[in-house]
C-alpha positions as CSV (number, residue, x, y, z in Angstrom):
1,X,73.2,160.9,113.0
2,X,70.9,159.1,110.8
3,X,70.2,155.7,111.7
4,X,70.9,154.5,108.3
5,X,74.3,156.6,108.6
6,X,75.2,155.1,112.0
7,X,74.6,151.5,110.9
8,X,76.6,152.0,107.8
9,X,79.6,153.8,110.1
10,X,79.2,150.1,112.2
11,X,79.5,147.7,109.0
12,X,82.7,149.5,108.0
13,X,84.3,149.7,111.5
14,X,83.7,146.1,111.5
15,X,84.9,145.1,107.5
16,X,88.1,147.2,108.8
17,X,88.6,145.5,112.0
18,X,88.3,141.9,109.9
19,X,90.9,143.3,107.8
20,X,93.2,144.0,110.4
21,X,92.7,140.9,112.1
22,X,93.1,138.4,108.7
23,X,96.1,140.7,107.7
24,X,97.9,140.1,111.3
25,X,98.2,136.1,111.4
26,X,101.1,134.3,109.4
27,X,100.1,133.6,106.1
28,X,100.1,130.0,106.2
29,X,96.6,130.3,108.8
30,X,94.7,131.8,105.7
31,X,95.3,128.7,103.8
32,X,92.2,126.2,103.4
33,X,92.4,122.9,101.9
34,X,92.8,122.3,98.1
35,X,92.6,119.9,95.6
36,X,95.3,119.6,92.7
37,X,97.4,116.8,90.6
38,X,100.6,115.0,91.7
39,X,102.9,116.0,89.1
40,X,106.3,114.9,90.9
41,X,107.5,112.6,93.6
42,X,110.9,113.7,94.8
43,X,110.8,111.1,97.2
44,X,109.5,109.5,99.9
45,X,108.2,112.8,101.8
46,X,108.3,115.7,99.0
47,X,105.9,115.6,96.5
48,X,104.4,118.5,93.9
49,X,101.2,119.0,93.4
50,X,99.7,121.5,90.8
51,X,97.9,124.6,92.9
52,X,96.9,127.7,91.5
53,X,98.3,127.2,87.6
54,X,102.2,125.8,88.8
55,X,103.6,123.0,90.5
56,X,103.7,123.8,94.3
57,X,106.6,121.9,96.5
58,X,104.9,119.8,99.3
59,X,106.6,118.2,102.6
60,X,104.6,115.8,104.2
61,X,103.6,116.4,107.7
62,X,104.8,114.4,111.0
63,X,106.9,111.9,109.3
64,X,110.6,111.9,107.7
65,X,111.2,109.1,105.5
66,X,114.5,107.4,104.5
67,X,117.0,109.8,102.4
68,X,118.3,108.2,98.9
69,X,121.2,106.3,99.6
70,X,119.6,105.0,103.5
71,X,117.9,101.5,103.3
72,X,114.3,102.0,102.1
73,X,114.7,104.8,100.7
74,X,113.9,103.9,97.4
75,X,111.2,101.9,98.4
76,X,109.4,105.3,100.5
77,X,109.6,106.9,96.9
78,X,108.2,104.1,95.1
79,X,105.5,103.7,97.6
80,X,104.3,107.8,97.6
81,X,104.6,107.3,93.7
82,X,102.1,104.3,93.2
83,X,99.3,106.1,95.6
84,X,99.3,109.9,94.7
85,X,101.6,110.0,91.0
86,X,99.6,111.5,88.9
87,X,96.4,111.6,90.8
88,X,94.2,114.5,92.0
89,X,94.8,114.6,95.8
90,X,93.7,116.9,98.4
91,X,96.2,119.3,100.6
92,X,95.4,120.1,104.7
93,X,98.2,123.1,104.7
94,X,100.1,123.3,108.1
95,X,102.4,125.3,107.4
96,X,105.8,126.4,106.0
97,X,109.4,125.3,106.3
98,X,112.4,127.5,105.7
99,X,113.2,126.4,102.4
100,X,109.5,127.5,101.6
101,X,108.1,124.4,101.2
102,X,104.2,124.0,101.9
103,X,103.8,121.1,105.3
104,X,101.0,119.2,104.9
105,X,99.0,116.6,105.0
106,X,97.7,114.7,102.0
107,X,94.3,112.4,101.4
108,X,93.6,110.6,98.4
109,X,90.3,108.4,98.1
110,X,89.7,108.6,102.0
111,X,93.7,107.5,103.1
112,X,96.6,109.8,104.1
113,X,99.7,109.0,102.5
114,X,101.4,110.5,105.7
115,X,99.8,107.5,107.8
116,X,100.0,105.1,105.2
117,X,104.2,105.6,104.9
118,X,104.1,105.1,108.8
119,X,102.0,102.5,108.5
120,X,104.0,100.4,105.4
121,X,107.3,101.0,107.9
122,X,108.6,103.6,105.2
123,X,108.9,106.2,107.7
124,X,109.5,107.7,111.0
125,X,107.4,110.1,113.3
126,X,109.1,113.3,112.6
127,X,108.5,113.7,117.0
128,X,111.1,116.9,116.9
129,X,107.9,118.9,114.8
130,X,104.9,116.7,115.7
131,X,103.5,116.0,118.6
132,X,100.2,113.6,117.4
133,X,99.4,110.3,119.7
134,X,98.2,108.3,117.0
135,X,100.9,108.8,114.9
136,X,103.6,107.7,117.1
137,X,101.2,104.9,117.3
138,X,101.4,103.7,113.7
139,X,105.3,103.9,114.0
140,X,105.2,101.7,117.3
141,X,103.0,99.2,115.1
142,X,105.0,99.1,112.3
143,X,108.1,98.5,114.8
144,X,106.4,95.3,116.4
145,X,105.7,93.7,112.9
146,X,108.9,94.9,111.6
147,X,107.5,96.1,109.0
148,X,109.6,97.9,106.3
149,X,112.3,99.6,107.7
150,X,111.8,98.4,110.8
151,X,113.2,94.6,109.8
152,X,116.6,96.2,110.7
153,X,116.9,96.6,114.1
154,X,119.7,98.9,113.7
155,X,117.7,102.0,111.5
156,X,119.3,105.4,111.2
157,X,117.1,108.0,111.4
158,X,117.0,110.0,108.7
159,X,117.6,113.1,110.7
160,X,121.0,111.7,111.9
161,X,121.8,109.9,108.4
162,X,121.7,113.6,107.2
163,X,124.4,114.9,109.5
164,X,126.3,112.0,108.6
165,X,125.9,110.2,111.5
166,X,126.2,106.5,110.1
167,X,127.8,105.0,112.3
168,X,125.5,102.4,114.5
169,X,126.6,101.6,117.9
170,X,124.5,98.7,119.4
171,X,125.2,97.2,123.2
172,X,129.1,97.7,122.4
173,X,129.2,96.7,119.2
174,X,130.6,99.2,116.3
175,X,129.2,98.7,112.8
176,X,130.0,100.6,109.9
177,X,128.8,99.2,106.3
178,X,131.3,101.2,103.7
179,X,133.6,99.5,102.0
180,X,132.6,95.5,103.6
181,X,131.0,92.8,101.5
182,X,128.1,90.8,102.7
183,X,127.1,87.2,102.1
184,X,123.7,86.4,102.7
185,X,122.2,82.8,103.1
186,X,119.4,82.4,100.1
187,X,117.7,79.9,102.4
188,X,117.6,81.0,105.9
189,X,117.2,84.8,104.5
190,X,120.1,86.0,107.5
191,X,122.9,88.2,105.7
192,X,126.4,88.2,107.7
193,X,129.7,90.0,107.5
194,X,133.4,88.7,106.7
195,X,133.9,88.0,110.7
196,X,130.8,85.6,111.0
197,X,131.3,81.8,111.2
198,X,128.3,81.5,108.8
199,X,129.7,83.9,106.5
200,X,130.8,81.2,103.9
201,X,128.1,78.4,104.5
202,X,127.0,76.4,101.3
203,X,124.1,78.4,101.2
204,X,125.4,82.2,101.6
205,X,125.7,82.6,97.9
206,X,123.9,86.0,97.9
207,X,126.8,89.5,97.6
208,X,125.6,92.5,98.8
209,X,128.4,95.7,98.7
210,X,126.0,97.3,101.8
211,X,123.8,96.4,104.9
212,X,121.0,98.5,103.3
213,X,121.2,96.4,99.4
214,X,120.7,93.2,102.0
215,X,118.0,94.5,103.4
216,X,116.3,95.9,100.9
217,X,116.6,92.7,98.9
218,X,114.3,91.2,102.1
219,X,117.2,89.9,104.3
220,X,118.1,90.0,108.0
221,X,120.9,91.1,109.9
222,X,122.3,87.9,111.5
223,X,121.9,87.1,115.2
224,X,125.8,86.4,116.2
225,X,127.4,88.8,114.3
226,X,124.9,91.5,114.2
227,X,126.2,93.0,111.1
């Protein structure tokens, strides 16, 4: 065979063994990072960034923020929507979750919104599909300056609020906000329930129909009655 034969025959045994190769791994491995727009905010966790010419549905990786209706929740969404709403960012692909939805991480100016929810107390390390150090980390520093979320000792994970497990049980104690006004004192900053011995001082003036309104509006759960 002709040596200019023989090292053509080699360059296309090889192109074809690279195309078998690339072909055989999941789909998600051939993605590279990418730069597009925010163009929606679904909240907290899920945002959509432009890629390729249409909106592509993006769940950010390692964390699970608060759902709409949990304590926080809100506040997650507002937070993802100030960095990255309507700003070019850049995608780190991971992978895919069955409802199709790209998992990934996302930088903007040097930050990652993933770490910077953790960080803020907006979120939880999403441990069941992550298994990095350093985010568990930023969780157990948010936890120690109650930061966020974390100013309620008594947080539902998402993943539980989600199969409707709302319910808290705490050392004994029962708690289940539906349906129970709060009072909360507009000095001290402590919220209690009907039960409390505080609950009609001079100064618990503040109403709140849930736990998670007092909360949000920057209260605490009172010591005694732990509500």
């Amino acid at each position: 065979m002709p040596k200019c034969s023989f090292v053509n025959a080699i360059k296309s045994l090889i192109l074809s063994l690279v195309f078998i190769l690339a072909s055989s791994l999941p789909l998600w491995s051939q993605n590279t990072t990418w730069i597009g727009k925010v163009v929606g905010v679904s909240d907290g966790d899920t945002i959509t960034v432009m890629h390729n010419g249409k909106g592509e549905k993006i769940r950010l990786y390692g964390i699970d923020c608060p759902e709409k209706g949990q304590a926080f929740g809100k506040r997650a969404k507002q937070f993802s929507s100030k960095m990255v709403f309507g700003r070019m960012v850049e995608a780190k692909p991971i992978t895919t979750d069955k409802y199709g939805r790209t998992i990934a991480w996302i930088y903007i100016e040097g930050k990652c919104l993933n770490e910077e929810l953790l960080k803020a107390g907006l979120a939880w390390h999403f441990k069941r599909y992550s298994s990095e150090r350093y985010l568990a980390e930023l969780e157990t520093q948010a936890r120690q300056e109650k930061a966020g979320l974390w100013r309620d000792p008594h947080s539902v994970p998402p993943w539980d609020f989600r199969h409707g497990e709302t319910s808290i049980i705490h050392q004994g104690f029962t708690s289940d906000s539906q349906g129970i006004v709060y009072h909360g004192n507009i000095r001290s900053k402590k919220f209690h329930k009907p039960s409390c011995r505080s609950y009609n001082c001079k100064n618990c003036t503040a109403i709140f129909q849930s736990r998670e309104e007092a909360i949000e509006a920057g209260y605490d759960p009172c010591g005694l009655c732990r509500p």
